[in-house]
C-alpha positions in Angstrom: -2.5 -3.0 -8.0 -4.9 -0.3 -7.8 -4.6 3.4 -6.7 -7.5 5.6 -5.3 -8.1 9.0 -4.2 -11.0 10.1 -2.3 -13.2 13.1 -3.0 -13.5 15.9 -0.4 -17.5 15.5 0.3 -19.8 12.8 -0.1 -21.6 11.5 -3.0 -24.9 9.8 -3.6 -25.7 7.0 -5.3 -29.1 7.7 -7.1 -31.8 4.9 -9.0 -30.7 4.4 -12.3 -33.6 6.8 -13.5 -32.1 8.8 -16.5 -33.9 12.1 -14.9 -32.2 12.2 -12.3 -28.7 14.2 -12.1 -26.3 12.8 -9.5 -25.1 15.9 -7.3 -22.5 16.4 -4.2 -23.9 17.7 -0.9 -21.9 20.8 -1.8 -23.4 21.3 -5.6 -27.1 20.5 -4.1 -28.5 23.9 -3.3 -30.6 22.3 -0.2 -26.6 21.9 1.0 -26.1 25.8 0.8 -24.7 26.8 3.5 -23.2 29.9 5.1 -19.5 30.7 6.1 -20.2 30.9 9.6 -20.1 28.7 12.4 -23.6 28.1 11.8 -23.3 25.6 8.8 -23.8 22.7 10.9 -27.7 23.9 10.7 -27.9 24.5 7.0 -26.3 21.2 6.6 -28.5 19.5 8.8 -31.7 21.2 7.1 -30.7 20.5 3.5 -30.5 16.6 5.3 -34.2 17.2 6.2 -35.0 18.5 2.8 -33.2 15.7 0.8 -34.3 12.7 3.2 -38.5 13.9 2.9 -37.9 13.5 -1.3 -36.2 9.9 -0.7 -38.9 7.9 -2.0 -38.5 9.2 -5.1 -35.0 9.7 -5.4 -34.0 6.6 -3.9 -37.0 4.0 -5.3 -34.8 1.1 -4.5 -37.7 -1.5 -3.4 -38.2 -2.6 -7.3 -40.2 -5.1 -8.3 -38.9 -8.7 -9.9 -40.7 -11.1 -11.8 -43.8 -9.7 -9.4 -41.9 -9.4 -6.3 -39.8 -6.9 -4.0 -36.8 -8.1 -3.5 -35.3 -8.0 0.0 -32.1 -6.9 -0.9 -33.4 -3.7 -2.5 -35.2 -2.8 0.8 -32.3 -3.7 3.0 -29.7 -1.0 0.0 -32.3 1.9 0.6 -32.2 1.4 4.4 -28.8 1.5 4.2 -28.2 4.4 1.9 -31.1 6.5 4.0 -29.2 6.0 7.2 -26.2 7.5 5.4 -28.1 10.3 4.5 -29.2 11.0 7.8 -25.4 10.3 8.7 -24.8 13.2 6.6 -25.5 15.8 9.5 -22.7 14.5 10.9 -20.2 15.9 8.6 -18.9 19.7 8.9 -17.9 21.5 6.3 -15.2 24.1 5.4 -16.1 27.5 3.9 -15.1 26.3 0.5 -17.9 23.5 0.7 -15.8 20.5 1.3 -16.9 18.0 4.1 -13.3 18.1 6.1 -14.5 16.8 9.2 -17.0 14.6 10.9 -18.9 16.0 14.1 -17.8 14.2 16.2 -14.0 15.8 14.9 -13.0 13.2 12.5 -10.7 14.6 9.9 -12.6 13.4 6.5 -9.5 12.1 4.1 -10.6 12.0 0.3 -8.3 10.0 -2.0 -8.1 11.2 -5.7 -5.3 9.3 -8.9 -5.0 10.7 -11.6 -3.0 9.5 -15.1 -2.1 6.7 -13.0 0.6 4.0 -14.7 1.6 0.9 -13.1 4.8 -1.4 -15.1 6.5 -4.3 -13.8 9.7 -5.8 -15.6 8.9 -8.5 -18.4 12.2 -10.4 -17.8 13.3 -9.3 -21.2 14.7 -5.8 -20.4 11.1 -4.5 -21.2 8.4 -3.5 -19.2 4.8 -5.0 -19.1 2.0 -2.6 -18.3 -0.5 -3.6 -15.5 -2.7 0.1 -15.1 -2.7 2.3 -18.0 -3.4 5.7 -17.3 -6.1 5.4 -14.8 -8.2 8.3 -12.9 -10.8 8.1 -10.3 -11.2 9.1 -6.6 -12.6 7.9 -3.4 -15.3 10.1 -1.1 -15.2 10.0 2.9 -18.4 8.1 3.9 -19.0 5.9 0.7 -17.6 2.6 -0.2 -15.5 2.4 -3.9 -15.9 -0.8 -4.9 -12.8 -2.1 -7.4 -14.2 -4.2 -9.9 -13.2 -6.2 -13.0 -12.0 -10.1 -14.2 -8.9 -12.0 -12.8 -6.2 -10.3 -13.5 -7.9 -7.0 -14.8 -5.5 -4.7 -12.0 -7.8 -4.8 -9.0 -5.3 -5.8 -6.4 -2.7 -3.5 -8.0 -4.6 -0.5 -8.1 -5.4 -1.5 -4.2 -1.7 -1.8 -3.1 -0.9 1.4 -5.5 -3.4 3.4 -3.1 -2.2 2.2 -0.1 1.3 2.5 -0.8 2.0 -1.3 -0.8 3.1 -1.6 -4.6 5.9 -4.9 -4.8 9.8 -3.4 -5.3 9.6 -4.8 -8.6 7.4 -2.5 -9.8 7.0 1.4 -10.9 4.6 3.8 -10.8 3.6 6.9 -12.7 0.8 9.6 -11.8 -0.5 11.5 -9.3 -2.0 10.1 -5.9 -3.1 12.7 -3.6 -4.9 12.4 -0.3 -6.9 15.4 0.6 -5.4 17.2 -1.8 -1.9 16.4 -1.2 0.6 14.5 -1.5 1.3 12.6 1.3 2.6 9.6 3.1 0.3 7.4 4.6 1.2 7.6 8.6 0.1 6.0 11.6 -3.4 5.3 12.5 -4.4 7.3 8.9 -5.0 4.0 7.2 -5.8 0.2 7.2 -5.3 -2.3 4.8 -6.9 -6.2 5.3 -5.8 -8.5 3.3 -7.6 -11.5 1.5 -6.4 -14.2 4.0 -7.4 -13.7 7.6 -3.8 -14.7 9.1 -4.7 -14.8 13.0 -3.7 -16.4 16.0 -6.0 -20.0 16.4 -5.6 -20.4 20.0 -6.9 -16.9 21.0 -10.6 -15.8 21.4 -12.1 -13.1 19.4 -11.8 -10.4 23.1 -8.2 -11.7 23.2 -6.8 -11.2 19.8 -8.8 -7.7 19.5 -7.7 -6.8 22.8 -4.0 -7.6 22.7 -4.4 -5.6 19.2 -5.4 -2.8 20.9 -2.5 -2.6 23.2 0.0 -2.8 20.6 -1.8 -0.3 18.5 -3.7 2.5 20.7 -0.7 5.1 22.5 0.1 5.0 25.8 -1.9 8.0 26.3 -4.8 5.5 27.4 -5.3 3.4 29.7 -6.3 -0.2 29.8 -9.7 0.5 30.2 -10.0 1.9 27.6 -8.3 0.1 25.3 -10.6 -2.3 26.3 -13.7 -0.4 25.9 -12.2 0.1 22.4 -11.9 -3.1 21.5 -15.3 -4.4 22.6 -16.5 -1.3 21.3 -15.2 -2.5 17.5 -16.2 -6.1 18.4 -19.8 -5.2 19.0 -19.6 -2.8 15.6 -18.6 -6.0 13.7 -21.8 -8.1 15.3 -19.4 -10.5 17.1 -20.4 -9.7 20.3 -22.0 -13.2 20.5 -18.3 -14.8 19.6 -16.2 -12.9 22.4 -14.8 -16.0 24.1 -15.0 -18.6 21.5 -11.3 -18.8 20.1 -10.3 -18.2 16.7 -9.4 -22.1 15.9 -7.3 -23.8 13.3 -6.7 -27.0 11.9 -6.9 -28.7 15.4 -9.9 -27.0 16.8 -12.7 -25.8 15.2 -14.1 -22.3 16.0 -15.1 -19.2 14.2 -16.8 -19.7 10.4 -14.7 -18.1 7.4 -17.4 -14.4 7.3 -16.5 -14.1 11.4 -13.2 -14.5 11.0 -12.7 -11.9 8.3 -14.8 -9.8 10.5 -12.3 -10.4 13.1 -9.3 -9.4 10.7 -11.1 -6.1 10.2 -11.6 -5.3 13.4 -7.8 -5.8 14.3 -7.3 -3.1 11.4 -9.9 -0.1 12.7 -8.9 -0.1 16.0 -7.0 3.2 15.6 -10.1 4.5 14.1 -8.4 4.9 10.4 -9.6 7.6 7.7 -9.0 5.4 4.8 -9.6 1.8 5.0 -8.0 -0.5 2.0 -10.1 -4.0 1.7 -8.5 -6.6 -0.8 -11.3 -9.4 -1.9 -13.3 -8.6 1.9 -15.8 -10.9 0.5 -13.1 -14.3 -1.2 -13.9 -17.5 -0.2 -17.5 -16.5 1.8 -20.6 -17.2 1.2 -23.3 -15.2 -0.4 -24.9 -14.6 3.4 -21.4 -14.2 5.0 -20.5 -12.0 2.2 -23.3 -9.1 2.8 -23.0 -9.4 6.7 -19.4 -8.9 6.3 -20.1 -5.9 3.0 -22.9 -4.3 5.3 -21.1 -3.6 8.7 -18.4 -1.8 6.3 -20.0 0.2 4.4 -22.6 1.0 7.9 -19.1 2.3 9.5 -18.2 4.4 6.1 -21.5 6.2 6.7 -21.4 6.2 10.5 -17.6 8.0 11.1 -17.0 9.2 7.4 -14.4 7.0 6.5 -13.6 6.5 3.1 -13.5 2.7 2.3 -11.8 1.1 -0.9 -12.7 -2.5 -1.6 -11.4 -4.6 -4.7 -13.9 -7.5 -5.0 -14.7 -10.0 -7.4 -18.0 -11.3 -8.3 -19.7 -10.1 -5.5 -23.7 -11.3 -5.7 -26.6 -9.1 -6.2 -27.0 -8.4 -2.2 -23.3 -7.1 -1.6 -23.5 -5.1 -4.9 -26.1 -2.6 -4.2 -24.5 -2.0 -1.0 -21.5 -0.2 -3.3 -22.1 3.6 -3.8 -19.3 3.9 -6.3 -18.0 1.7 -8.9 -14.5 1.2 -10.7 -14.4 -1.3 -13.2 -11.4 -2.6 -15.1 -10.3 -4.9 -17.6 -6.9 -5.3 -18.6 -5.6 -2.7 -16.8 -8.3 -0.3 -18.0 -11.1 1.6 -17.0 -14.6 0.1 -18.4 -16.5 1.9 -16.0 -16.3 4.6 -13.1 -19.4 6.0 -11.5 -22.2 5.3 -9.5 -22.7 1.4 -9.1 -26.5 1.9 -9.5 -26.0 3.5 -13.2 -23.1 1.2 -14.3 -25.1 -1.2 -16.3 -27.6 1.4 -17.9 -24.0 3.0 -19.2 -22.5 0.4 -20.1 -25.5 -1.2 -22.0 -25.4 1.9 -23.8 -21.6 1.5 -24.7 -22.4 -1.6 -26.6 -24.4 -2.8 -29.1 -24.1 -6.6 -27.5 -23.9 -8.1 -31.0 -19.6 -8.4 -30.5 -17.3 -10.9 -29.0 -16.3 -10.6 -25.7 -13.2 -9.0 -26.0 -14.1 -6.9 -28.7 -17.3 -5.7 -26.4 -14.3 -4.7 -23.7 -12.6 -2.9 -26.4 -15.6 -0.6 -27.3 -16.3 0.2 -23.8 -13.1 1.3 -23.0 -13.1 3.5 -25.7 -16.2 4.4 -25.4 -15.6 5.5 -21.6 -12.3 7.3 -22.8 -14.4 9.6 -24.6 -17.5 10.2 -22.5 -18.3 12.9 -20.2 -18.1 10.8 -17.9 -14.9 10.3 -17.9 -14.9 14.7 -17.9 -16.9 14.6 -15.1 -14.4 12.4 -13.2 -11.4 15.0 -13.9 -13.8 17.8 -13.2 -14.0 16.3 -10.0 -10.6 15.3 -9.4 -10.0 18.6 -9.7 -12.4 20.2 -7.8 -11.2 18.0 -5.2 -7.5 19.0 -5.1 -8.4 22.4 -5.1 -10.0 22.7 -1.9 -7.0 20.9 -0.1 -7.6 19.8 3.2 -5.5 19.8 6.6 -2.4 17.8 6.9 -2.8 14.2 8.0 -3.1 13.8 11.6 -0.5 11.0 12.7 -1.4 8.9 15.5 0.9 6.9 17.9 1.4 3.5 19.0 2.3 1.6 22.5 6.0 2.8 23.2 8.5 -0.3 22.4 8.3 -1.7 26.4 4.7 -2.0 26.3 4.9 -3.7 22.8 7.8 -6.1 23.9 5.4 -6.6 27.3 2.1 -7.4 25.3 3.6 -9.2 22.5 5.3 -11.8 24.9 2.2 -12.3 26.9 0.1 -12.6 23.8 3.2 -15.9 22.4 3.3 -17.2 25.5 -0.2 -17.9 25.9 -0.2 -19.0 22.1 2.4 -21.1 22.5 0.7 -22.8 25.8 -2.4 -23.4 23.7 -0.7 -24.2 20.8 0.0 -28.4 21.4 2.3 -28.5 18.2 4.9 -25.5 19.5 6.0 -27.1 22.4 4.2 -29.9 24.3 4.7 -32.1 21.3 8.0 -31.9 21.8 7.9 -32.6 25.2 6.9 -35.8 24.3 9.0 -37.0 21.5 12.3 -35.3 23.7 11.2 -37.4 27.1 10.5 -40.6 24.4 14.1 -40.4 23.0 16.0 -39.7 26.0 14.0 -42.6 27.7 15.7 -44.6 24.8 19.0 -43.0 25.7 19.1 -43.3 29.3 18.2 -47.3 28.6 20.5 -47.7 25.8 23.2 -46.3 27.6 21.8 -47.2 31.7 24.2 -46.8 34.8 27.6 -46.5 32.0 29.4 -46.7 35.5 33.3 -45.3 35.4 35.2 -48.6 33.1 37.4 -47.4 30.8 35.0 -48.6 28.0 32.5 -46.2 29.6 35.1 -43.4 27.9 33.9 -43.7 24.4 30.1 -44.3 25.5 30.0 -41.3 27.9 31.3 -39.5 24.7 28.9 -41.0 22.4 25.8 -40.3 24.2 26.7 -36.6 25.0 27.4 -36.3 21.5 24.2 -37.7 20.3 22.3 -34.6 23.2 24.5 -31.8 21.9 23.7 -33.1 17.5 20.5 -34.7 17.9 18.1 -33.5 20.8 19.0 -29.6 19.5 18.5 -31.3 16.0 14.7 -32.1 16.6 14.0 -28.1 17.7 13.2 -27.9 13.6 10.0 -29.9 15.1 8.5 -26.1 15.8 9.1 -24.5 12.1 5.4 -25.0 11.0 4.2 -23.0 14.3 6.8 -20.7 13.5 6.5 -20.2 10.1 2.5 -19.5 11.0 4.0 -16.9 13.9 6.0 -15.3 11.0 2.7 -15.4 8.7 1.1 -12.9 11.7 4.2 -10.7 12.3 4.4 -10.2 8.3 0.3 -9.0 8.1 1.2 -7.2 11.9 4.4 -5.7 10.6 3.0 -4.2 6.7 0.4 -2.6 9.0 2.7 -0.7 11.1 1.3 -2.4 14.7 4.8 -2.4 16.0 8.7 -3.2 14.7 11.0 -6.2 14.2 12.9 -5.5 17.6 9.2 -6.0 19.4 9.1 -9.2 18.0 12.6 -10.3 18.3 12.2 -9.4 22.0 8.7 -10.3 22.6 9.5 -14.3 20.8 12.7 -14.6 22.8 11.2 -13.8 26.4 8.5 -15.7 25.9 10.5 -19.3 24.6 12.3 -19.0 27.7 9.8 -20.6 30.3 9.0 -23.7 27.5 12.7 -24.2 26.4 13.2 -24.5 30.3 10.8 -27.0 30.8 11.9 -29.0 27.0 15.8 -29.1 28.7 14.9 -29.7 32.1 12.4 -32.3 32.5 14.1 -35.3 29.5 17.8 -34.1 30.0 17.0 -35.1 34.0 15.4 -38.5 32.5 18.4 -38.6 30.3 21.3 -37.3 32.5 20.5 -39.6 35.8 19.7 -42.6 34.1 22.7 -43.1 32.3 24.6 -42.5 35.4 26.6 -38.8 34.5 28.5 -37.3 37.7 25.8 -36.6 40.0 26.7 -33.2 41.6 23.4 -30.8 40.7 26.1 -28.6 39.4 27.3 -30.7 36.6 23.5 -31.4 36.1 22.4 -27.7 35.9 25.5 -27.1 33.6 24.3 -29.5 31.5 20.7 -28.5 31.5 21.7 -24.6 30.6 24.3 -25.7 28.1 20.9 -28.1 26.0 18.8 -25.0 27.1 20.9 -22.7 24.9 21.5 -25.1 22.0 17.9 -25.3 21.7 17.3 -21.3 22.0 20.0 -21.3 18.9 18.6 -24.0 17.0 15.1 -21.8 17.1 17.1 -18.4 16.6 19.2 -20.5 13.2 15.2 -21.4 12.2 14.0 -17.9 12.6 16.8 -16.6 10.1 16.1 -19.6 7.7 12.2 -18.4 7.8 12.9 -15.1 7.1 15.1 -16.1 3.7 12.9 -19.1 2.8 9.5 -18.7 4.0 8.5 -22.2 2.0 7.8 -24.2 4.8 8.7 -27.8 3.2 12.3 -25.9 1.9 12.8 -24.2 5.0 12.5 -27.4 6.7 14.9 -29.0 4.7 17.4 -26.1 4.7 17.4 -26.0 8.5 18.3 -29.6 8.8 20.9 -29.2 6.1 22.6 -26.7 7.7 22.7 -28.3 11.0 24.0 -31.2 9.2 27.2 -29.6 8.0 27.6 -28.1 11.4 27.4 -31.4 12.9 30.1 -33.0 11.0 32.1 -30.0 11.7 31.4 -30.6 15.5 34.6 -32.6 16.6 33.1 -36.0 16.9 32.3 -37.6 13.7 36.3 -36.4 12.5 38.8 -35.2 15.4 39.3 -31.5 14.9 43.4 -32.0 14.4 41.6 -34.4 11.2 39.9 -32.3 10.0 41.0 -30.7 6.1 42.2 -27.1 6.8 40.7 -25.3 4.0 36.8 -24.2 4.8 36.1 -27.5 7.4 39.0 -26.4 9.7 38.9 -22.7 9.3 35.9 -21.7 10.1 34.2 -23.8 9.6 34.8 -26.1 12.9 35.0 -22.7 14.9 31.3 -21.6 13.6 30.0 -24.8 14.1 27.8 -24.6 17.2 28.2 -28.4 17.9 32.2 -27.6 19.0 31.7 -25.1 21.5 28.2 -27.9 22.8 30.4 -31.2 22.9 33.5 -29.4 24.5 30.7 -27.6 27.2 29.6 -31.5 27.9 32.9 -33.4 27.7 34.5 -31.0 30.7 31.8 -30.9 32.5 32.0 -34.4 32.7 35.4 -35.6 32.7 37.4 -32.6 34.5 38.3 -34.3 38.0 37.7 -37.5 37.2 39.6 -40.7 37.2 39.0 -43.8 35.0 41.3 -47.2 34.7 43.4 -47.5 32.3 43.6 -50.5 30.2 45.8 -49.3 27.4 49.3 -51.9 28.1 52.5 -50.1 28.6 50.3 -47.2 30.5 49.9 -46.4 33.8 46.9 -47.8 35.7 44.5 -44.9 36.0 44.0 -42.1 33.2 42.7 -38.6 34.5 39.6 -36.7 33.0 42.0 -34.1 31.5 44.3 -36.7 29.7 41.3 -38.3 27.8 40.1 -34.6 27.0 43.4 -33.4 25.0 44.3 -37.0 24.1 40.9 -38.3 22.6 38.2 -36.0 22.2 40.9 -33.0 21.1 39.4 -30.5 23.7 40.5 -27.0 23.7 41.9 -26.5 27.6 43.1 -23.3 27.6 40.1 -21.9 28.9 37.1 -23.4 31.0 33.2 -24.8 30.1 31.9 -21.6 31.6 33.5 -19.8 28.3 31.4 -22.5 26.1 28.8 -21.6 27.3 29.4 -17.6 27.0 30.4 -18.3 23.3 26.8 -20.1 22.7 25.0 -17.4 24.7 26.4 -14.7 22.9 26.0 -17.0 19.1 22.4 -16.5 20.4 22.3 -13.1 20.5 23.7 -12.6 17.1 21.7 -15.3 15.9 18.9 -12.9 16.5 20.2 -10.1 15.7 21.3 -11.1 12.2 17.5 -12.0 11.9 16.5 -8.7 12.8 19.3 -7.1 10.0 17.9 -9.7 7.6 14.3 -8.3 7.7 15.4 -5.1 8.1 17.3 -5.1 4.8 14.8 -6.9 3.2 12.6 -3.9 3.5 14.7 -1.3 2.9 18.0 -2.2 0.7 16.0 -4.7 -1.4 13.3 -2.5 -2.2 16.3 0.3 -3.4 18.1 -2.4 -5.4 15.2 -3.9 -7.4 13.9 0.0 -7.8 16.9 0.5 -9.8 16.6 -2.6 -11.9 12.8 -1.4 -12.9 12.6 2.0 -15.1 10.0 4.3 -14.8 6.3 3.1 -16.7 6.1 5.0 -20.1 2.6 5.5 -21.9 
């Protein structure tokens, strides 16, 4: 993982000409400026002085093999529009850019001595950075550099504050001089994988983003001005309404939709944006479009930008103003990116092996002035000590419950695998149960098949809810990126997921348990039918709410399938049909087993609904003739009667709610008593 900490001002990235001496705007004495409120005119003069002299400090249209290469031209037009961005940036009377003009706090990220371990599994510790230093400047894009494995993606998540429990750190990380907790709306961090939402098009997923991220302070409008705003800065102004798409509809190509994932992420405008492989699996074209509407936004608003990136090609390279490259943990290489292979080449003689090659650099770097000049500025840069973070604010917790079940509800609609699948297999089966077990009429065989088939509703029908894990486990993919980034908390989701299920679960009890229900001939009040509509409707909301707590434990989709059916299984046999609960061994099946066992509290729900007041024959000899609801009740099925169905289903209602709720504690301690748990099994990194 990789830590970074940016500089106070801007730096440039000249040619590699050996002549020329790489200064800050503040060292530059065409920067000088005075302590009065008129430095925003000496800054914009010494932008007119430097950008007049570009051609020859900036000759970046070179000649190859005879010919200009395109790239080159398109780098210099680049790097000359962040000059001229420069005049945008206001300084403080110690020199130090602090703020852009249009009042963006600048946020300069300096490390220094930085260590990174992680437990070998033997009581020892294995090192993954070793003692690294370096910094990252508002308006200029750091890229992170190195082989697989090298410490890219942990100095990254060391930076941004997203380093694995298992692991320690040692050093100092200081943003803008101090040291400081990332807050709201001061950073952004895009992962490698673009985890969206398929069904939603590129206005809807930015614009839903937008209301869960941007405070209440503004309106709709202008959340969505802000969102179309960021759409058009990403160039996807073209792909507004075409959705996302997924395996089951094609839509966006792989650069748009990891242009999409960034725009999600600088909606709240951040000061330090944290890119992990921006450019993996995209093409070389896709790869600079993505690289060049970046590093256009660093200039543009001053942002300081801090990319890991592996084998980026020529194009996306000499976009890069500043390089840090590692190996092994190590720094090879910090510095301009347009000098890094004139210093390196001079590190080495090229005559070694690879890895003895990596060796000499790194020592070579260790004792360079380059590596001085890096402290020097590290320094310099903690000294002049910028304002406090500003923290933003989000949507309050209604609007996020409101815009987060809007957002599922019309996901789950599109989606045809979270629900309408379903649909279809649950009408199919109870087709096959309504002709399996047709007009049962009132016989006294029709005893054991009225219990049979609501057996077979309350075990198997909720059993087949598992059919929605994959479309949950790719909901729980999104709230995981969502959640890490701060867009809103686990009680948003809980909430927002819940209200939104309602409508579909509805429809999923309603429509086959009618099929079901009047075909096999049940008691045909609309009473006993809405009973036993509500009673499936909530064994299926706690099947989904017993899937939500197994995703959160085993996010493996293949073993959380199979965990979910397994402990359904045991719950089944535990349900009073399959062994009589008076049967049943006392130790763990009995007690509790049979009283947490949602099947109990479903089958007793169904059998008084339908046998309380009723009257069958009875064909048992030595009996009397008829035999009442409420005798076959205690008699055969072992019902509980000391209190009615309507306290079934208040005792699956309320398992509901603490089905959910033990979700919500599960990922709450996973964040914050794990973390404290594994801290204390990891020591502290030593040199």
């Amino acid at each position: 993982m990789e830590s970074s900490s940016p500089a106070s001002f801007p730096r440039w990235a000249p040619s590699p000409s050996s002549s020329t001496v790489l200064l800050s705007p503040a060292e530059d004495p065409r920067f000088e400026a005075s302590a009065d409120h008129n430095d925003h005119d000496s800054v914009e003069d010494g932008i007119s002085s430097l950008s007049s002299s570009m051609d020859r400090i900036f000759p970046f249209s070179v000649e190859v093999n005879g010919t200009t290469t395109a790239a080159a031209a398109a780098a210099a037009s680049v790097v000359k529009k962040s000059l001229d961005d420069q005049s945008a940036y206001v300084r403080s009377r110690s020199g130090a850019y602090v703020r852009s003009r249009s009042g963006t706090m600048l946020v300069p990220l300096t490390w220094e001595d930085l260590w990174v371990g992680v437990g070998d599994g033997k009581g020892g510790q294995r090192m993954i950075l070793q003692g690294l230093t370096g910094f990252a400047q508002p308006g200029q894009v750091l890229a992170i550099m190195g082989p697989s494995g090298c410490g890219k993606s942990t100095l990254l998540d060391a930076l941004a504050g997203r380093l694995n429990s298992n692991t320690q750190q040692r050093g100092k990380i200081l943003i803008n001089g101090r040291k400081e907790k990332l807050v709201c709306g001061t950073s952004a961090y895009v992962t490698q994988d673009d985890t969206l939402m398929t069904t939603l098009t590129v206005r809807e997923a930015v614009y839903y983003s937008a209301q869960l991220q941007l405070p209440n302070s503004m309106s709709k409008a202008e959340k969505k001005e802000r969102a179309e705003t960021t759409i058009r800065e990403m160039g996807l102004q073209d792909s507004m309404n075409t959705r996302i798409g997924g395996w089951s509809r094609k839509g966006l190509s792989g650069g748009q939709k990891r242009r999409v994932s960034i725009c999600i992420e600088i909606l709240t405008r951040p000061k330090l944006l944290f890119l992990d492989e921006p450019t993996s699996g995209l093409d070389s074209a896709a790869s600079y479009h993505v690289m060049k509407r970046i590093v256009k936004l660093a200039h543009r608003d001053g942002r300081t930008v801090i990319a890991s990136i592996h084998q980026p090609s020529s194009e996306v390279f000499e976009l890069f103003q500043n390089l840090c490259l590692l190996s092994s943990g190590r720094t090879v290489y910090f510095g301009p990116a347009s000098k890094a292979e004139q210093d390196i080449e001079q590190g080495h003689d090229g005559k070694t092996s690879t890895e003895e090659a990596i060796n000499i650099l790194i020592r070579s770097y260790e004792s360079s002035n380059t590596l001085k000049q890096v402290h020097l500025r590290v320094n310099e840069i903690c000294q002049q000590r910028g304002g406090a973070l500003e923290k933003g604010s989000h949507a309050n917790f209604i609007t996020q419950c409101l815009v987060l079940t809007r957002r599922s509800f019309v996901n789950m609609y599109r989606d045809l695998g979270y629900y309408w699948l379903r649909l279809a297999i649950y009408i199919a089966l109870c087709l096959c149960v309504g002709t399996i077990f047709h007009d049962i009429g009132s016989t006294f065989g029709s005893i054991q098949a009225r219990g049979s088939m609501l057996m077979f509703v309350a075990s198997f029908l909720t059993f087949m809810a598992i059919g929605g894990f994959p479309s949950f486990v790719e909901d729980m993919k999104i709230f995981g990126r969502e959640r890490l980034n701060g867009h809103y908390g686990v009680a948003a989701y809980v909430v927002g997921n819940t209200l939104s299920s309602i409508p579909y679960l509805l429809m999923v009890s309603l429509i086959p348990g009618a099929i079901a229900y009047y075909l096999v001939g049940l008691q045909k009040s609309f009473d006993h039918f809405a009973y036993f509509a509500l009673v499936l409707f909530v064994c299926l909301m706690l099947v989904e709410s017993l899937m939500m707590i197994v995703a959160s434990i085993v996010p493996d989709f293949l073993m959380g399938i199979i965990t979910g059916a397994g402990i359904q299984g045991i719950m089944m046999l535990n349900g009073g049909f399959f062994r009589l609960p008076d049967d049943l061994p006392k130790p763990f099946w009995r007690y509790p087993m049979y009283y947490i066992a949602f099947h109990k509290y479903a089958n007793q729900g169904f059998y008084k609904n339908e046998f309380e007041g009723r009257t069958f024959p009875n064909n048992q000899a030595g009996g009397p003739p008829t035999i009442t609801g409420e005798e076959i009740l205690k008699s055969t099925w072992q019902v509980e009667m000391g209190y009615s169905k309507w306290v079934d289903l208040a005792i699956l209602l309320g398992m509901v709610i603490v089905y959910r709720l033990m979700f919500l504690g599960i990922i709450k301690i996973s964040e914050k008593v794990v973390p404290m748990i594994k801290a204390l099994l990891v020591g502290v990194p030593k040199h």
